[in-house]
C-alpha positions as CSV (number, residue, x, y, z in Angstrom):
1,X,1.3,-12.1,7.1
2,X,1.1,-8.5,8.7
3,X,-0.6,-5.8,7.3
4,X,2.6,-3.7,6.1
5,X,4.6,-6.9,4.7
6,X,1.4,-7.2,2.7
7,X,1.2,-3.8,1.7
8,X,5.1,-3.5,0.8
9,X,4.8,-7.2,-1.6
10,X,2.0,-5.5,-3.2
11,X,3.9,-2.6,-3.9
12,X,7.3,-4.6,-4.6
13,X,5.2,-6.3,-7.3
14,X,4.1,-3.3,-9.1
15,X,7.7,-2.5,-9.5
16,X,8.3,0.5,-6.9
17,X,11.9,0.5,-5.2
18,X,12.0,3.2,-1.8
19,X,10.8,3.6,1.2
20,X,6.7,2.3,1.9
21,X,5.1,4.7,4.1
22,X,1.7,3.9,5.1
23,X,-1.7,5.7,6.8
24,X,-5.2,5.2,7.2
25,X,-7.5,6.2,4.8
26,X,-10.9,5.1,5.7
27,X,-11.8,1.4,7.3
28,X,-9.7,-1.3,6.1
29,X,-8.4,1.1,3.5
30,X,-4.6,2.3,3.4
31,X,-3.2,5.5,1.5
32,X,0.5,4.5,0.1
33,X,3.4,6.4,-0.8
34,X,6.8,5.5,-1.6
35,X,9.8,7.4,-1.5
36,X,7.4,10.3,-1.3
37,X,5.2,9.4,-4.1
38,X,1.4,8.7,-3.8
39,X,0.8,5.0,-5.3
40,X,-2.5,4.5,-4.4
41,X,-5.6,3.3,-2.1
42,X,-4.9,-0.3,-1.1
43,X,-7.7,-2.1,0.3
44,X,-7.2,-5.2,2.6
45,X,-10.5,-7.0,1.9
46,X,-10.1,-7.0,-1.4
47,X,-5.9,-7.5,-1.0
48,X,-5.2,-4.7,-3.7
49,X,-5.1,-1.1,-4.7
50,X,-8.4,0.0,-5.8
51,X,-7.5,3.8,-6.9
């Protein structure tokens, strides 16, 4: 599975609906939005947002 197709089920399963945009936070860590909208920190070792 990619990275962002992980990162968007992750977010699909919280219940968001919009547009995933995605950046680089620190290593193997991702800052999220969608539709504008900071979710949260996910983190792909751990395969979940952590903030």
């Amino acid at each position: 599975m990619k990275i962002k197709d992980e990162v968007i089920q992750a977010v699909r399963s919280l219940g968001y609906k919009g547009k995933v945009e995605i950046a680089t936070a620190s290593y193997h860590r991702l800052i999220v939005w969608v539709d504008d909208v900071r979710v949260g920190i996910y983190d792909l070792d751990k395969h979940t947002f952590v903030d």
